[in-house]
C-alpha positions as a Markdown table, in Angstrom:
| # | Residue | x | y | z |
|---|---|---|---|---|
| 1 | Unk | 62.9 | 104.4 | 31.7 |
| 2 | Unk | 65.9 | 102.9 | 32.0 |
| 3 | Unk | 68.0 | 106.1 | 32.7 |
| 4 | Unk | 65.6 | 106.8 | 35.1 |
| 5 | Unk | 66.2 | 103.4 | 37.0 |
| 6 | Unk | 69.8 | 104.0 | 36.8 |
| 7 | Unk | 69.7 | 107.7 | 38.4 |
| 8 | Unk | 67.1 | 106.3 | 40.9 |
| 9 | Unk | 69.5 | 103.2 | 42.1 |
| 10 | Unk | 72.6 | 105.6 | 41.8 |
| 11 | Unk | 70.3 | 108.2 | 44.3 |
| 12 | Unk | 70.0 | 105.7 | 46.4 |
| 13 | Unk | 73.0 | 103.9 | 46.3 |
| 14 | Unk | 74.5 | 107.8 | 47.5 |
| 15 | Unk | 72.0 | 107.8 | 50.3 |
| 16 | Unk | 72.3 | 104.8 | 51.2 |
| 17 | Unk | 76.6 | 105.5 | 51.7 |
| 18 | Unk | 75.8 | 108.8 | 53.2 |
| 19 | Unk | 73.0 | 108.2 | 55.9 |
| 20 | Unk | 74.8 | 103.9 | 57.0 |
| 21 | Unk | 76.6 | 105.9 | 59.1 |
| 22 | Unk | 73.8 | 106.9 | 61.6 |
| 23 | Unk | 72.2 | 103.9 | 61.7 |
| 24 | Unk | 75.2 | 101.6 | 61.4 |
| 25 | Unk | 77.7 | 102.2 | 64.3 |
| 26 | Unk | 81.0 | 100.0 | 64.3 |
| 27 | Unk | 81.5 | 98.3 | 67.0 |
| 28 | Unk | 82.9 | 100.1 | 70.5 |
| 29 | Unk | 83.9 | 100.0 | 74.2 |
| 30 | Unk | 81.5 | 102.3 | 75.0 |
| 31 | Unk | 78.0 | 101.1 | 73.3 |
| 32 | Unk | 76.9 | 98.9 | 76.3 |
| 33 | Unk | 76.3 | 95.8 | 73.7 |
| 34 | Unk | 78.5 | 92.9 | 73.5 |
| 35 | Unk | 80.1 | 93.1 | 70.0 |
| 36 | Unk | 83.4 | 93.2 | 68.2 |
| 37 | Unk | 86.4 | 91.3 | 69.7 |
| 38 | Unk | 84.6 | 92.1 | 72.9 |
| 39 | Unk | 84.1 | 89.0 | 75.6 |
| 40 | Unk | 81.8 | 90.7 | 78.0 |
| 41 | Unk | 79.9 | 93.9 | 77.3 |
| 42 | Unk | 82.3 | 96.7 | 77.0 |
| 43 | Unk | 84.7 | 94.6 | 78.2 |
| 44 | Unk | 87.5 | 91.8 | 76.9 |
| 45 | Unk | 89.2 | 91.5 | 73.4 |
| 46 | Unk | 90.3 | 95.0 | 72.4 |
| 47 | Unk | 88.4 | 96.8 | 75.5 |
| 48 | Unk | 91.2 | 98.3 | 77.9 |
| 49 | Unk | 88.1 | 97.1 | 80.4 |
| 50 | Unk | 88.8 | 93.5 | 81.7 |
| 51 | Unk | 85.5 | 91.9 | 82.5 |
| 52 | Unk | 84.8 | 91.6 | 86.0 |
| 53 | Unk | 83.7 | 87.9 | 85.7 |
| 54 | Unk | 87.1 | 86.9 | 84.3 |
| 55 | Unk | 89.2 | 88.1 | 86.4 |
| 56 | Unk | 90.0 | 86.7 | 90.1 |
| 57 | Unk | 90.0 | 88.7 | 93.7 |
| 58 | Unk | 92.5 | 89.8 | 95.3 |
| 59 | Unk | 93.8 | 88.4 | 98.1 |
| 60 | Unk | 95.0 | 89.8 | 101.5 |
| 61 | Unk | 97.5 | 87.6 | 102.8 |
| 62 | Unk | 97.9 | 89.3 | 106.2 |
| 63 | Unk | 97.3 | 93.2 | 107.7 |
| 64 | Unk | 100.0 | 94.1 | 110.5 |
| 65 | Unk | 100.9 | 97.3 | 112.4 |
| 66 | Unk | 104.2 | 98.5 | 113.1 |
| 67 | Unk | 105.5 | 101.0 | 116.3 |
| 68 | Unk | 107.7 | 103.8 | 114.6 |
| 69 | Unk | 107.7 | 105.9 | 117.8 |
| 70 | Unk | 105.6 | 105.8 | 121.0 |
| 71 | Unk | 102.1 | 106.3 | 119.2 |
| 72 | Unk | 102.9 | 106.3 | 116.0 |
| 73 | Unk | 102.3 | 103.0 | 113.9 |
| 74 | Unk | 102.8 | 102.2 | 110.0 |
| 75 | Unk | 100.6 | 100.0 | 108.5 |
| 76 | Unk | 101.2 | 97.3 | 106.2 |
| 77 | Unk | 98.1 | 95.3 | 103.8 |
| 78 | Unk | 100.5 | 92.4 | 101.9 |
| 79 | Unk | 98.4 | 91.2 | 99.0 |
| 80 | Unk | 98.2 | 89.0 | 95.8 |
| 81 | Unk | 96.9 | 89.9 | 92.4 |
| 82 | Unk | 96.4 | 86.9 | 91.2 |
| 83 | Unk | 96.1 | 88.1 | 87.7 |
| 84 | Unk | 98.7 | 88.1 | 85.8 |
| 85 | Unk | 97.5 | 90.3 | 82.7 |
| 86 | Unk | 95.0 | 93.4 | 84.7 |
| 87 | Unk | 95.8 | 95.8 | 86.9 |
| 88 | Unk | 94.1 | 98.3 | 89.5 |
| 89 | Unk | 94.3 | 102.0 | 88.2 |
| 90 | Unk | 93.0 | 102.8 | 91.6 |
| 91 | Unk | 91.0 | 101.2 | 94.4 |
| 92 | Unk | 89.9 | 102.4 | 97.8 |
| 93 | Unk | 90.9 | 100.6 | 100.8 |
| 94 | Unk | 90.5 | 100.6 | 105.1 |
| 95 | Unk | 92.7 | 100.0 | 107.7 |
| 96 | Unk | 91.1 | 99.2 | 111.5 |
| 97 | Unk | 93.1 | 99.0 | 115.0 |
| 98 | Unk | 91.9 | 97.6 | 118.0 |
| 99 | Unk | 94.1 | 97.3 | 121.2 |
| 100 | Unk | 94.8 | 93.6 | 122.9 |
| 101 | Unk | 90.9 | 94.0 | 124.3 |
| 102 | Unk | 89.7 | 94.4 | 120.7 |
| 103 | Unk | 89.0 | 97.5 | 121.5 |
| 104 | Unk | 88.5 | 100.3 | 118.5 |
| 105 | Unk | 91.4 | 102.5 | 118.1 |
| 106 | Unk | 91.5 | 103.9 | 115.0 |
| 107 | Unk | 91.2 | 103.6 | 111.5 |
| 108 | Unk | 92.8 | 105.1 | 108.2 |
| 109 | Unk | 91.6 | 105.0 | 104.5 |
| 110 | Unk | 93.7 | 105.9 | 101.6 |
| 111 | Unk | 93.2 | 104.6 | 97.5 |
| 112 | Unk | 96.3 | 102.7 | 95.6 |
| 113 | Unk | 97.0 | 101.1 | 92.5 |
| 114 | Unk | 97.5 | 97.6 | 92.3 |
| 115 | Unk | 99.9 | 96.1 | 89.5 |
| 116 | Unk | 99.3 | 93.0 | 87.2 |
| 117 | Unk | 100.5 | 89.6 | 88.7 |
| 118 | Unk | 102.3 | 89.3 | 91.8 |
| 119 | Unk | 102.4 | 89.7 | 95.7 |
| 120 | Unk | 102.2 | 93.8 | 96.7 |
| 121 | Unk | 102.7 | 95.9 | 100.1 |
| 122 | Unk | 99.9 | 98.8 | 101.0 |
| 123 | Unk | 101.4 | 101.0 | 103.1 |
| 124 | Unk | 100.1 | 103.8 | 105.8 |
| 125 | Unk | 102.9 | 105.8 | 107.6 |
| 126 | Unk | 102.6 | 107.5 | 110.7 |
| 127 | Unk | 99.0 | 106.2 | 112.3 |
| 128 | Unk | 98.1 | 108.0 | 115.7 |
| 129 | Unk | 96.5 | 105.5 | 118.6 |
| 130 | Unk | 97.2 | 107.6 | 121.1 |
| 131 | Unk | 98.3 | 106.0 | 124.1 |
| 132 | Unk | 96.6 | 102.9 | 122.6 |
| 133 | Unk | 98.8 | 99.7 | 121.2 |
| 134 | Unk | 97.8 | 98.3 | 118.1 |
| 135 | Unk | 97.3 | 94.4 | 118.6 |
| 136 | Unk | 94.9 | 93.5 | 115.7 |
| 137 | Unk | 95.0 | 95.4 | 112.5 |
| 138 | Unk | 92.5 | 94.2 | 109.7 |
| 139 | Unk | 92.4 | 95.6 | 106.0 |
| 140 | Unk | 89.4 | 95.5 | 103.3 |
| 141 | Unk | 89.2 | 97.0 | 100.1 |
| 142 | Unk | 86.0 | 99.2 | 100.4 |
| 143 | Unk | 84.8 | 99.4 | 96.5 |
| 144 | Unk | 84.7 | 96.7 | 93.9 |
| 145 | Unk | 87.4 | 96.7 | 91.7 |
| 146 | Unk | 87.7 | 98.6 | 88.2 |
| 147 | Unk | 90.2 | 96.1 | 86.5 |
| 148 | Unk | 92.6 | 97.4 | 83.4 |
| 149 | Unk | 94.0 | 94.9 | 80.9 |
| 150 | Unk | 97.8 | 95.0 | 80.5 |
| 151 | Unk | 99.2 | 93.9 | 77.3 |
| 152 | Unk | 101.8 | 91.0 | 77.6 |
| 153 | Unk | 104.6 | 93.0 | 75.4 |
| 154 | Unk | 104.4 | 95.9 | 78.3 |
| 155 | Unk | 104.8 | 93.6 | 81.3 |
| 156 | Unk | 107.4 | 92.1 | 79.8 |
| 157 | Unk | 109.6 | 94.6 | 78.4 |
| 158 | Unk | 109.3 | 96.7 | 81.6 |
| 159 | Unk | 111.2 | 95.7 | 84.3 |
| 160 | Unk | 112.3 | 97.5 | 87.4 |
| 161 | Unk | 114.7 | 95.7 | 89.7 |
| 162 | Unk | 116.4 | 96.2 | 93.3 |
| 163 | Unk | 120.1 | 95.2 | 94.0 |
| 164 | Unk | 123.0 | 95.7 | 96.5 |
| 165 | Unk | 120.5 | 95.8 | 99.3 |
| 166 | Unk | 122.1 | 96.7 | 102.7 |
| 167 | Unk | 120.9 | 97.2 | 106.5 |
| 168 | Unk | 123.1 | 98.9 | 108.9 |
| 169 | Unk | 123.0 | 100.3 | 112.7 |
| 170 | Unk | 120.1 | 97.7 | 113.6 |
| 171 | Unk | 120.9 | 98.3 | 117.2 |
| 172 | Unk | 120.9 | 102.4 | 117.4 |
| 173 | Unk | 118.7 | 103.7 | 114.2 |
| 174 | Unk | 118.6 | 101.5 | 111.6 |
| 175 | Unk | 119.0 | 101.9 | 107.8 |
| 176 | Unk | 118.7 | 100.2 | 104.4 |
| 177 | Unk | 120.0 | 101.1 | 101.8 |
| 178 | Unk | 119.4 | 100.1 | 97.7 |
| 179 | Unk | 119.2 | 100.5 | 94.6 |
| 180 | Unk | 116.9 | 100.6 | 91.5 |
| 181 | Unk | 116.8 | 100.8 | 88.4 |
| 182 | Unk | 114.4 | 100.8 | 85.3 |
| 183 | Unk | 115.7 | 98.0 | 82.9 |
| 184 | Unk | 113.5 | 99.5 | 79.9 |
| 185 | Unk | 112.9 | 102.1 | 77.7 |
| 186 | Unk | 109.8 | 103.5 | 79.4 |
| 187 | Unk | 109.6 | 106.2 | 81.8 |
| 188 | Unk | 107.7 | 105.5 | 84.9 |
| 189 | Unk | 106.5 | 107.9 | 87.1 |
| 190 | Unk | 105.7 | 108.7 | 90.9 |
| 191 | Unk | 106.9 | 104.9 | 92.1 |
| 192 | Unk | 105.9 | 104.3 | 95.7 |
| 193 | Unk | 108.8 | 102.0 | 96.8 |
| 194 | Unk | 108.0 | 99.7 | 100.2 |
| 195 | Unk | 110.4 | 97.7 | 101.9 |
| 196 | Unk | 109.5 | 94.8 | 104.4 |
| 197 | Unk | 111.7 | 93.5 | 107.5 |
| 198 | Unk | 111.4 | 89.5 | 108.7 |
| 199 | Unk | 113.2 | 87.5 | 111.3 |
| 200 | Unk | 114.0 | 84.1 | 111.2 |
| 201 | Unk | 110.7 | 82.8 | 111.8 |
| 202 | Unk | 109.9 | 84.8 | 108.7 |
| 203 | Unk | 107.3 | 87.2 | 110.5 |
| 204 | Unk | 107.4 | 90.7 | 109.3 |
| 205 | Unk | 109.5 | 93.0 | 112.0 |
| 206 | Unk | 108.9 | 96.2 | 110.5 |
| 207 | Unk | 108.2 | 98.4 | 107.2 |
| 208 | Unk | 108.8 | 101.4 | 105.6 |
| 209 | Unk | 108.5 | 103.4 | 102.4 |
| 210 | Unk | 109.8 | 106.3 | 99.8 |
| 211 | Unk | 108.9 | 108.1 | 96.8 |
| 212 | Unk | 111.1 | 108.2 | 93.6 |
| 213 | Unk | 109.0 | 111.0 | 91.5 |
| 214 | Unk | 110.6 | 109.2 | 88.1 |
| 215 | Unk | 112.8 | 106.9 | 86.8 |
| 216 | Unk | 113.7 | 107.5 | 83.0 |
| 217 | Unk | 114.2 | 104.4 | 80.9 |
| 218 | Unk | 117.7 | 102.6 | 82.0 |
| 219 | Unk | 118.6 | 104.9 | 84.8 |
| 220 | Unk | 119.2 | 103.5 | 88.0 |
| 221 | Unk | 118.6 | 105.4 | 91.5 |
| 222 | Unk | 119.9 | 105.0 | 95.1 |
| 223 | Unk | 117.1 | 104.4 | 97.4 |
| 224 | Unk | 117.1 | 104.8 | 101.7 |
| 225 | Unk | 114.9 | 103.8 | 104.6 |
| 226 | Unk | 115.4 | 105.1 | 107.9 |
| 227 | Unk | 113.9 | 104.5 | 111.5 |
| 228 | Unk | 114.0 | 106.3 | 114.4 |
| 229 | Unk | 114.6 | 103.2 | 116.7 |
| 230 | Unk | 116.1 | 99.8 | 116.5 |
| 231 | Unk | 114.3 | 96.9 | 115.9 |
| 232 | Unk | 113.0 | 94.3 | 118.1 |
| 233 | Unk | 114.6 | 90.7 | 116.8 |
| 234 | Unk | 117.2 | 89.7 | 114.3 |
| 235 | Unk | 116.3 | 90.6 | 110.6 |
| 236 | Unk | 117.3 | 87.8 | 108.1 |
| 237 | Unk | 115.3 | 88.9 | 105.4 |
| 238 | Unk | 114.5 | 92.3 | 103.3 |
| 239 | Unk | 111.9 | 92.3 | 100.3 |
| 240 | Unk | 111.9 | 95.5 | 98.6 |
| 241 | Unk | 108.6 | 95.9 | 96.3 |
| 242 | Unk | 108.7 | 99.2 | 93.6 |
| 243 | Unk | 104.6 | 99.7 | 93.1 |
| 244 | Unk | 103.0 | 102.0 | 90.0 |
| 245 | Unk | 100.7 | 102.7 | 88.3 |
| 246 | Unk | 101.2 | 101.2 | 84.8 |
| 247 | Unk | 98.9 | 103.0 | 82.8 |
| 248 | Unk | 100.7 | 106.3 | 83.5 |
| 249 | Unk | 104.1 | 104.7 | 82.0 |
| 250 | Unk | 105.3 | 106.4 | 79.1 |
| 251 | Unk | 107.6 | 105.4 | 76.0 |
| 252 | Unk | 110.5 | 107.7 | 75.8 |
C-alpha cells in the first residue's frame, strides 16, 4: 500500500507540473486582467502601455497659418506633452481654415508622433486656399491617444541638440541655417526637424521644416530652411525643434 501511495502522489505530483501550465498563466500585457506589476489593466508597471487615466492631455497652445507663396500656406499646431515619461507612437490630427469672414476654406489631416515631455511643432507644408486668405486656423487631434511609456535611462541618455543657428537674406529670400547633432549612442531615424520664426513681440512670423533620414550615434549634420519670400517684421528669435519617433531608435 504504501508504494502504491507513493507512485500515486509521484503521478500526480507529474501531472500536476505538466498540465499548471494551462490552467496557470503568468501574468501578461495582453490578458485583459489587472495583474503583475501592472497599475491599470494591460497597462503601467512593466506594460510598454501607459494607462490612459494616468497620464495628462495634451495641450495645444496655439494653431497659425503661414503664406509661403500667393496660395500656398504652412501650417503650424505648437503643443505641450505634459508628460514627461510617455510618448505618442502615432496620433491623427486636423487642421481647418476659414478666411477673415469665418468662412470654410480648407482643411488638411495628417498623423504624427508626439515625444515624451516638452513643447512640440506639427507641421503642414504647402496648403492650397485658393484665392482665399487664411485668418483663423484651428487644430484638434481626431482620435484618443495610444500613450507608450519611455524609460528614464532612454530620455536621458539620448540627446539631440541644435547649435550655430544662423538667418540670412531676410529681405530677398531668406535662409537659416544649423546644425545637429546626436549626443548618444543610439541611432535615430527619419527626424522631422521644424523651425519657428518670432518677432519682438514674440508672435510666430513664419515656419518651416526638413527631413534628416538618420543620424548615427555622435554624428552631427548641417541642417537648411529656405523661403521663397522675405518676411513680414524683424525676427529676434528662432526655436529649432528635432521631433521622432522614439520607439524606432536603435542602439548601435
Amino acid at each position: 500500500m504504501l508504494y502504491g501511495v507513493a507512485l500515486i502522489i509521484l503521478l500526480l505530483g507529474l501531472g500536476f507540473l505538466f498540465l499548471r501550465p494551462y490552467f496557470v498563466r503568468p501574468a501578461s500585457c495582453m490578458d485583459n486582467k489587472k495583474n503583475g506589476t501592472e497599475t491599470g489593466i494591460d497597462c503601467g508597471g512593466s506594460c510598454s502601455l501607459a494607462c490612459a487615466d494616468q497620464v495628462d492631455s495634451i495641450s495645444i497652445l496655439w494653431a497659425r497659418s503661414f503664406r509661403v507663396v500667393p496660395g500656398r500656406y504652412n501650417a503650424v499646431a505648437y503643443v505641450e506633452n505634459h508628460n514627461k515619461n510617455a510618448a505618442l507612437k502615432k496620433i491623427n490630427y486636423r487642421f481647418r481654415f476659414a478666411d477673415a469672414n469665418n468662412v470654410y476654406i480648407a482643411k488638411r489631416e495628417g498623423s504624427a508622433h508626439i515625444p515624451a515631455g516638452g513643447k512640440f511643432a506639427i507641421f503642414e507644408p504647402a496648403v492650397d486656399t485658393g484665392n482665399s486668405t487664411p485668418v483663423y486656423t484651428t487644430f484638434e487631434f481626431t482620435e484618443n491617444p495610444s500613450w507608450t511609456q519611455v524609460p528614464q535611462a532612454k530620455l536621458e541618455e539620448l540627446k539631440l541638440t541644435v547649435s550655430d543657428i544662423g538667418l540670412v537674406n531676410e529681405d530677398t529670400n531668406p535662409v537659416l541655417s544649423a546644425k545637429i547633432k546626436n549626443n548618444s549612442f543610439y541611432s535615430v531615424p527619419e527626424i522631422g526637424v521644424v523651425v519657428i520664426l518670432y518677432d519682438v513681440k514674440n508672435n510666430a512670423v513664419s515656419a518651416s521644416k526638413t527631413f534628416i533620414d538618420e543620424l548615427q550615434g555622435g554624428e552631427k549634420r548641417d541642417i537648411n530652411f529656405t523661403w521663397p519670400e522675405p518676411f513680414v517684421g524683424n525676427i529676434v528669435a528662432k526655436e529649432v525643434i528635432p521631433m521622432f519617433d522614439i520607439s524606432q531608435v536603435k542602439f548601435k
